[in-house]
Structure formats: structure tokens, C-alpha cells
C-alpha positions in Angstrom: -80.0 -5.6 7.1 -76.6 -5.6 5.3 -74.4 -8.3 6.7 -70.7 -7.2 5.7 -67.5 -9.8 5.1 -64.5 -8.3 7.2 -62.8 -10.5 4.7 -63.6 -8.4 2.1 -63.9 -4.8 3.7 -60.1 -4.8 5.1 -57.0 -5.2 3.7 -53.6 -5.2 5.0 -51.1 -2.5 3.3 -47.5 -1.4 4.2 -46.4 1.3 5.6 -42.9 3.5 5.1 -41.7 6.3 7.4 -40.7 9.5 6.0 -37.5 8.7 4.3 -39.8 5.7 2.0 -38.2 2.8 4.3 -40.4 0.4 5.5 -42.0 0.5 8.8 -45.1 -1.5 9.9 -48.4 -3.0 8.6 -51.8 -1.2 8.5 -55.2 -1.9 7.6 -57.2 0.2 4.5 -60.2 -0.2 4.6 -63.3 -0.3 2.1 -65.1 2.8 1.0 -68.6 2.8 1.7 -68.8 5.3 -0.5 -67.2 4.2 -3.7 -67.5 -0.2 -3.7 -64.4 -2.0 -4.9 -62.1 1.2 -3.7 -59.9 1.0 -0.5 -59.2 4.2 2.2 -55.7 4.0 1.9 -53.8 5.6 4.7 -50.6 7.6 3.7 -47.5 6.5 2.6 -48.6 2.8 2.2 -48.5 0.4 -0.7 -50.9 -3.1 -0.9 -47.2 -4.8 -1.9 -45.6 -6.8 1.4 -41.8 -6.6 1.7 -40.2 -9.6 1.5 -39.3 -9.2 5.1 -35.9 -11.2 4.6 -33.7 -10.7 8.2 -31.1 -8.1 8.8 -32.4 -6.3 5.3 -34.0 -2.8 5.1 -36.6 -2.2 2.3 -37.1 0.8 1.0 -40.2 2.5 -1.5 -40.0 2.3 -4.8 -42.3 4.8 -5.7 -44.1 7.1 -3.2 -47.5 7.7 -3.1 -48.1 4.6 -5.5 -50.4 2.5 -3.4 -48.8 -0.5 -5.3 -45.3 0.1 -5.4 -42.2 -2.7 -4.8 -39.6 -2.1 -2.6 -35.9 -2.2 -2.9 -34.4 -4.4 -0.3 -31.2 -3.2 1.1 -28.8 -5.0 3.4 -27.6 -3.9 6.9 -24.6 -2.3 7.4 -21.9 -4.8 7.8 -19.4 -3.1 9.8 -17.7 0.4 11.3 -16.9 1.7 8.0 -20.0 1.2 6.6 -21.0 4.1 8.9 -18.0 6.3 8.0 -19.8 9.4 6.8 -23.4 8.5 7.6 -25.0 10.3 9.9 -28.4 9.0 11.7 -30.7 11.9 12.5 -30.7 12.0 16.5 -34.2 13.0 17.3 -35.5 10.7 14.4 -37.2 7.2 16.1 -38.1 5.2 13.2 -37.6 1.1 13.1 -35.1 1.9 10.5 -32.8 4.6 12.3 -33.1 2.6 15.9 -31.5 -0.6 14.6 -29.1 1.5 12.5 -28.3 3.4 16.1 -27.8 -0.4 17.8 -25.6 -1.2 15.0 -23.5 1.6 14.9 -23.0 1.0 18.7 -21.6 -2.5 18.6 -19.6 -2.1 15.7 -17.7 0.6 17.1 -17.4 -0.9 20.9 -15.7 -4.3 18.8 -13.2 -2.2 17.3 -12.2 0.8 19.3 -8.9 0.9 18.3 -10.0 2.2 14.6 -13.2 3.6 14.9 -15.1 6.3 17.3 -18.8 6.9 17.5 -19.1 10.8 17.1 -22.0 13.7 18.4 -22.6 15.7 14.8 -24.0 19.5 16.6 -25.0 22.4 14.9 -24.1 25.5 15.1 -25.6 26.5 18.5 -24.3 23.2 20.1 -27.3 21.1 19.6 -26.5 17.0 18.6 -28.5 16.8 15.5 -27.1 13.4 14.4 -24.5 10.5 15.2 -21.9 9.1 12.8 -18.7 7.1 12.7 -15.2 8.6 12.1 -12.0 6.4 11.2 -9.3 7.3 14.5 -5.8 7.8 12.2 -3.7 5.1 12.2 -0.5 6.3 14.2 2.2 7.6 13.1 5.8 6.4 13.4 6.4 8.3 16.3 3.4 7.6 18.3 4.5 4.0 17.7 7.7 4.7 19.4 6.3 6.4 22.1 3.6 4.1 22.9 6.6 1.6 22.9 8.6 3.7 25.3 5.8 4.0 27.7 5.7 0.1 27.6 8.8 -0.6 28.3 9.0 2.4 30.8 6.0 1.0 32.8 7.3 -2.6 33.2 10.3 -0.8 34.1 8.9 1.2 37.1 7.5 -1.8 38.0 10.2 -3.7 38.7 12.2 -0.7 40.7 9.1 -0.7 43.2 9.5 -4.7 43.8 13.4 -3.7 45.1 12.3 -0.5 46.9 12.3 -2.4 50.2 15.7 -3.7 49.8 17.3 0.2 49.6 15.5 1.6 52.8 18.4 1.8 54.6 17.6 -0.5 57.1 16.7 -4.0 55.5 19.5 -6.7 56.3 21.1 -7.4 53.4 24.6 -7.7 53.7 26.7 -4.4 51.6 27.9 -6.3 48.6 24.5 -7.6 48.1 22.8 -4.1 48.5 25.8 -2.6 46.2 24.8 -5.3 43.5 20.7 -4.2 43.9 21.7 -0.4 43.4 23.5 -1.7 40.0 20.6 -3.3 39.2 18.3 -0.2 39.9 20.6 1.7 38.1 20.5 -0.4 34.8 17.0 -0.2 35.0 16.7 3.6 35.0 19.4 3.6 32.1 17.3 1.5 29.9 15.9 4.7 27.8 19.8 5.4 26.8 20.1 1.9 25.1 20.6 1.8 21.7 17.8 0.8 19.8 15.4 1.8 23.1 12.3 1.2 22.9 12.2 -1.3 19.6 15.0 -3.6 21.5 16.0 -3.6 24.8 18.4 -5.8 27.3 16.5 -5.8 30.4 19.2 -6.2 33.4 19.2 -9.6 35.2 18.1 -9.1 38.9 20.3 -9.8 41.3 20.2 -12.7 44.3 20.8 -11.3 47.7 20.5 -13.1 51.2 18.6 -12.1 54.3 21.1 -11.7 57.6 20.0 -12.9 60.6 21.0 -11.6 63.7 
């Protein structure tokens, strides 16, 4: 009987997926058929990656069961995505973290960046990728500024609604003065310089009658 050393009938190799990057260990095996030559699965070399964290590695040479790799750093950031796409149905290690990355980058900085569905022609999401959102222009600044000030604005005319029902007791010259003040605050837009600088009106004091 023939008493074999695992030792010496397995090896470890590593594998690559189908774009050469690096994706898990196997084990070739000796064959019985020709001693001192290995079964080598495919797409495998006998050379480990240097497995350093937050770094892709990537085949040298395919189909060289003794290639080195190229290691390659993650992506940084949102616009290291701009223009990449990551294949959608594709589940290798490499494209999952790339997907987890892309995610974050873009939910830490929405302001500049959007995560964007690439479809083809019938519809079909075939990939994801990151596009740049426009910085705005001038007048979107202004009108995002308008809104602003037109917000706080409406604001502040529902925290006097009360005092103009008609039937809150105030006495007239105080109710005259919060109707000037109401009034200011709707005239805001006309100022000049509205919406960059603005003179917000001063709100008036009034006094609760008794009867």
C-alpha cells in the first residue's frame, strides 16, 4: 500500500474572476498521472497576493499558472467613480466592495455627486456609476436664497396670524402697528439687494386687554 503526504499532493493556488482581479484561494492538486505536475484549476496562479487592506490585485498574465499581480488601491472617493460603471448583474468580491464604496461615497456628499442606473436600450439597468450634479449657476444661487429668506419670512407672518383674527384684544394702535409689521414682511422681496441683503422689520410689542 502507497501511503500518500497531503503535504505534498495539494497546493494552495489563487484564483481571479473574469476580469483577472483576484478572488479567493483554491487547492490544485497532484496528478496521479504525471508525478511532480499539479491539476491546476482555471484562471489561478501558485503566486499569493500580497493581500495588503483596502487594495485590489489584479493578473498579470492570464493563464500563466505563475503570474504576479498588480496591486491597485481602492477608490478614494466620489470622483474616483465618475465615469466608471460596475456591471449590475456581476457578483464578484471585487465589484461588491466597489458597489459598497460607491454607496457611501455618494450618501457623504450628496450635494456634488449622485449614484446613477446605466439601462440599455430596452430599459434594462446593466450597470451603476457616479455622475458630478453641476455646480449651480448664479441664478439658482439667487433663488435658492430667495426661497430662504422667503421661508423664514412666512414663518414669522403665521406666529402674528392670531393677533389679526379680528377678534383678539389688542388694543387698535397696537393691531395698526402688527399690520405694518406684516406688511414689511411681505415687502421684503422689493428690497434692494433682496435676497443677498435684507433688513428684516423689527416686530412690534403689543399688550393684551383685559376686560
Amino acid at each position: 500500500m502507497t501511503i500518500t503526504n497531503v503535504e505534498n499532493s495539494v497546493r494552495t493556488v489563487y484564483s481571479y474572476d473574469e476580469d483577472g482581479w483576484f478572488s479567493d484561494t483554491h487547492i490544485a492538486q497532484v496528478n496521479p498521472r504525471a508525478p511532480g505536475q499539479w491539476l491546476m484549476p482555471a484562471r489561478v496562479t501558485t503566486v499569493k497576493p500580497a493581500l495588503i487592506p483596502k487594495v485590489f490585485y489584479k493578473i498579470r498574465e492570464e493563464n500563466n499558472p505563475n503570474s504576479e499581480w498588480d496591486a491597485v488601491p481602492y477608490p478614494s472617493s466620489a470622483e474616483d467613480f465618475v465615469g466608471v460603471q460596475i456591471p449590475h448583474q456581476s457578483r464578484s468580491m471585487r465589484n461588491n466592495v466597489l458597489r459598497t464604496l460607491l454607496t457611501s461615497f455618494v450618501q457623504a456628499d450628496p450635494e456634488h455627486y449622485r449614484e446613477v442606473a446605466v439601462n440599455d436600450a430596452e430599459g434594462n439597468k446593466v450597470a451603476t456609476t457616479v455622475e458630478k450634479i453641476p455646480e449651480p449657476t448664479p441664478e439658482e444661487l439667487k433663488e435658492r436664497k430667495a426661497a430662504e429668506v422667503r421661508s423664514q419670512r412666512d414663518y414669522l407672518l403665521t406666529k402674528t396670524d392670531f393677533l389679526v383674527s379680528g377678534d383678539y384684544p389688542i388694543s387698535d394702535a397696537d393691531l395698526a402697528a402688527v399690520k405694518t409689521y406684516r406688511q414689511a414682511l411681505r415687502d421684503m422681496p422689493e428690497q434692494t439687494g433682496f435676497p443677498e441683503t435684507v433688513v428684516w422689520p423689527e416686530e412690534p410689542e403689543y399688550k393684551v386687554l383685559h376686560s
